[in-house]
C-alpha positions, 0 to 999 in steps of 0.5 A: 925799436927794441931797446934791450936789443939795441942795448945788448947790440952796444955791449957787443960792441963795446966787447968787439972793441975790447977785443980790438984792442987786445985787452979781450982775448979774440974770438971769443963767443958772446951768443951768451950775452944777455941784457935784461931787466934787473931783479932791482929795479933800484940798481938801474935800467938794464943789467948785463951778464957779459962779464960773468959768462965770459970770464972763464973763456977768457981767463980774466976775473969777472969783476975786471972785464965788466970794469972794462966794458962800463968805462967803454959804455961809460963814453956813450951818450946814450948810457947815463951810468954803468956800474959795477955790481956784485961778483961782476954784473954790470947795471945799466942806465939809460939817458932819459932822452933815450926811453922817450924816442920810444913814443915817436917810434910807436906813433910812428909804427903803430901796431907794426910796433913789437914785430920782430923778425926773429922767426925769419920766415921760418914755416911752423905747423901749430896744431891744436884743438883736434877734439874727436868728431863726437860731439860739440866742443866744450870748455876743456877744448876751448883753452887749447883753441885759444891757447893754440890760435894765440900762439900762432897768433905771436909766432906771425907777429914774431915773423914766422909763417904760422898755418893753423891745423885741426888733426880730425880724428876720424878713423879709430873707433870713437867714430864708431861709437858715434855712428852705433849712437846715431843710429839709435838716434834714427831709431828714435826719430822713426818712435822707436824704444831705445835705451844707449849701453855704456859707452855710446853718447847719449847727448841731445846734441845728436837728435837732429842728426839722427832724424836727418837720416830717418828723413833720409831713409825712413824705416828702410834700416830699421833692424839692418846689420851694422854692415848695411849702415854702419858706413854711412852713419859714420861718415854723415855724423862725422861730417854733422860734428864737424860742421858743429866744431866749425861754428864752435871755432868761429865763435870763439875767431878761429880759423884754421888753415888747414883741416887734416883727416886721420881717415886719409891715412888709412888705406892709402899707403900713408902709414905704410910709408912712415913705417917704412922710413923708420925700417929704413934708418934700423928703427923698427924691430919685432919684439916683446915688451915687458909688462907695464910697471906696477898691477898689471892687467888681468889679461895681459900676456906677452905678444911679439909685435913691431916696436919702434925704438924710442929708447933710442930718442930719449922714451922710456920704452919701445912703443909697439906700431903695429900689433901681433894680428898685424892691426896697427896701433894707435901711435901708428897713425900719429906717426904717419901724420907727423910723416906727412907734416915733415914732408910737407917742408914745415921747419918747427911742429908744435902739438897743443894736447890735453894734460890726459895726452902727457904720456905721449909727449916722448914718443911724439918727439922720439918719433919726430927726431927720427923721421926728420933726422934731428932737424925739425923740432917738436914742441908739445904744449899741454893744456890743463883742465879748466875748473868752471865756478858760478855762484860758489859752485863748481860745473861738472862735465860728462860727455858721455852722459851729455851733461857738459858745458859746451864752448857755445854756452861759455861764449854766449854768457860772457862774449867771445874777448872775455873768454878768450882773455880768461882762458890766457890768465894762466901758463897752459900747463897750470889748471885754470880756474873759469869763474863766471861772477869773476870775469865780467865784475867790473874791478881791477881784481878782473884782469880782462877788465882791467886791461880793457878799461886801459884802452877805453879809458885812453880813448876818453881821454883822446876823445876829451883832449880834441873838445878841447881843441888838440890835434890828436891825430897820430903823426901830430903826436908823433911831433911832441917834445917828449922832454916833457915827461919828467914825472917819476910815474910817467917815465915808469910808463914808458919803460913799460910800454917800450918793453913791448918789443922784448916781451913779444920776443920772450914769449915767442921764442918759450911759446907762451903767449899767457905773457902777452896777457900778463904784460898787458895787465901790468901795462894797464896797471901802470897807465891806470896808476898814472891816470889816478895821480892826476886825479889827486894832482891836477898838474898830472892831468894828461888835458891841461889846456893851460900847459899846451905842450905839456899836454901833447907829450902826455897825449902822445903816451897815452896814444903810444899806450893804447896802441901796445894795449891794442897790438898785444890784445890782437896777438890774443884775439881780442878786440880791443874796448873802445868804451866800457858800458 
């Protein structure tokens, strides 16, 4: 039960008949009608703009059609007043009666409330996390982990068909890198000196790997060409970090679907197939770039390579896929990975990268404008940097030098729900600030708190509501005279519990599940305020053994709150508080 919707749905009507009527010109496109909350909430319920952007189109002051529309309003029941405001909005209120079918509707749903079908089975590749296999994943992975998996999360509530995919990146060189460290990890497991040069990881976390192997082979490598182990080590470490990053995600409730090697790429055609796609439709050609805008390298010189017009699609410069020695490039292995997702039928592609990835958003899209000619969108979200705080002082990370935080540490100091709230409390794009002594203080100025009390708190007082003897068993509250509810503060609660259903919508459709957890902070916040004057007017009390009826219908919000609280924290991942400790 969406009542923006089902509000909107009435002005259309209104319009249609208007047009019926001929006091609207036929066929006239209402797509851009909206019904939303207005800035003001003193100028009513809900607010329309469909006399504003059909006033051209049907050549009529805006002023007259909105005029038309609220007399038409004006005769339904359900529409206590329609007004006309300013150049030619229209204010909407609603009758009570019709905010209170609200409850029953939740009780009767319950977390099925909100769902929406606006995705219409449409299949969505998320991708996201896809940390190089080179060590454990750490703070900065974490917010795209958990940006990623709530997405997906709200696409499905939304009524997509979501799959979850980690893009490993296991064929350029980092991986390399991460066997040459290895291996003198191994060394060292035999009592070998070893010193790491600049650029090899040096962290702890590969000393288990490297004695592994040296329990493997003994002394046999000791001293051998790369040739002899390089391989090996590479895919033994590869396969150890990914075990790794698999427990670092199921600590934190992800699961992927799907798991997709960049390896796979290589040798198998794949590349050589994307390519051939784009030489297909005219779109690659051998060229040279001009040099890179401001100081330019030392070593720089003009080189004929294969280049891919982006230009085409809206990039600011070709991109080379394939080099003058006939290597490929790194772009060229993206291109066959978004290929290989086109073709395996997905209808959306959405990329969650890190801010250090923004200069590939264009090219990621112009490429896959091209291969799926226009018809499959890409979307790429980038997940800013995660500042971490205890006692006034900033965490610093270096994975090189294996001094970072890992994801693990987060988790274990503050519980898989608070970290996975937190790193929700900001839009992914804006950088976020992950406080230690903040997130678990016990204060509303916690937003992870605060909610979670909301729901806790609403379970005390079910809990205390049957002691004394009232049935609280769902469809029994489904049943209550909601008339009940006429305080100023419990009607605000309940306009704000049946946003639900919008804000799921809205948040779906921009891909920004931080709204969920923005909503929810304001659900609570109401609830909250609504528990507090019953604390300083008995007769606001939500248990009133001496008003039975009264307290039913108070009942019956406090369930319908909890189960939005609940619903919107299973979009996030987070398990709902039964009691605070």
């Amino acid at each position: 039960m969406d009542l923006f919707g089902e509000t909107r749905a009435m002005v259309v009507e209104a319009l249609d008949a208007l047009e019926r009527e001929g006091h609207l010109p036929e066929g006239l496109d209402l797509s851009a009608v909206t019904v939303e909350p207005p800035r003001d909430p003193a100028h009513g319920d809900m607010a329309t703009n469909a006399a504003m952007v059909l006033a051209r189109p049907a050549r009529m002051k805006p002023r007259d059609i909105a005029a038309l529309v609220a007399g038409r309003l004006g005769a339904d029941p359900r529409i206590a007043s329609a007004e006309v405001a300013g150049p030619g909005f229209l204010n909407l209120r609603l009758d009570p009666a019709v905010w209170l079918a609200v409850i029953p509707k939740i009780l009767g749903q319950g977390r099925d409330f909100g769902r929406s079908d606006i995705g219409a089975g449409r299949r969505v590749n998320v991708e996201f996390v896809s940390a190089n296999p080179t060590g454990p994943m750490h703070v900065g992975h974490m917010r795209g982990a958990v940006f990623g998996d709530a997405l997906a999360g709200l696409l499905a509530f939304a009524g997509y068909e979501v799959t979850r995919e980690y893009y490993i990146n296991d064929g350029g060189g980092q991986v390399d890198t991460l066997a040459r460290s290895v291996y003198l990890r191994y060394l060292e497991a035999l009592g070998e000196e070893v010193a790491f040069p600049e650029g090899t990881y040096p962290g702890d976390y590969l000393v288990p790997v490297g004695q592994a192997l040296a329990e493997r082979h003994g002394r046999a490598l000791v001293g051998k060409p790369e040739s002899e182990w390089l391989a090996e080590f590479r895919d033994f470490a590869t396969d150890a970090m990914m075990a790794t990053i698999r427990e670092d995600l199921a600590l934190l409730g992800v699961e992927m679907d799907h798991y997709f090697s960049e390896k796979s790429l290589y040798g198998t055609g794949a590349i050589e197939k994307a390519l051939a796609a784009l030489e297909e439709k005219g779109l690659l050609y051998t060229g040279v770039l001009e040099p890179p805008k401001g100081r330019v390298p030392e070593d720089w010189e003009p080189r004929e390579q294969t280049l891919f017009r982006s230009t085409a699609f809206g990039d600011d410069v070709d991109r080379p896929v394939r080099k003058s020695d006939g290597t490929w490039t790194y772009f060229a292995p993206d291109i066959a990975y978004h290929w290989d997702k086109i073709s395996r039928g997905y209808d959306e592609l959405i990329d969650v990268l890190g801010a250090d990835h923004g200069g590939y958003v264009k090219r990621l899209k112009a490429v896959v404008e091209a291969l799926s000619d226009g018809k499959v969108p890409l979307d790429v979200k980038l997940c800013q940097l995660v500042k971490l705080m205890k006692g006034g002082q900033e965490y610093k990370m270096s994975k090189r030098a294996g001094t970072f935080v890992t994801l693990g540490d987060v988790v274990a100091e503050v519980g898989r729900d608070v970290a996975r709230f937190v790193m929700l409390t900001r839009k992914n794009d804006a950088p976020l600030d992950f406080d230690f002594d903040k997130v678990l203080e016990q204060s509303k100025d916690n937003p992870v708190f605060y909610v979670q009390y909301a729901h806790a708190r609403a379970n005390s007082v079910l809990a205390r509501a049957r002691e004394a003897g009232f049935d609280t068993d769902d469809g029994q509250l489904a049943t209550a005279d909601t008339g009940h509810l006429a305080d100023p503060r419990e009607i605000d609660l309940v306009r704000k519990v049946a946003e639900w259903p919008r804000q799921v919508q809205l948040a779906a459709q921009a891909h920004e599940p931080h709204r969920i957890a923005f909503y929810l902070n304001e659900l609570a916040g109401e609830f909250h305020s609504l528990q507090h004057a019953g604390k300083l007017d008995p007769a606001l009390r939500f248990v009133r053994e001496d008003a039975p009826a009264v307290t039913r219908s108070r009942l019956a919000l406090v369930r319908a709150t909890q189960v939005v609280i609940a619903s919107g924290l299973a979009i996030l991942g987070v398990t709902p508080a039964e009691e605070m400790r």
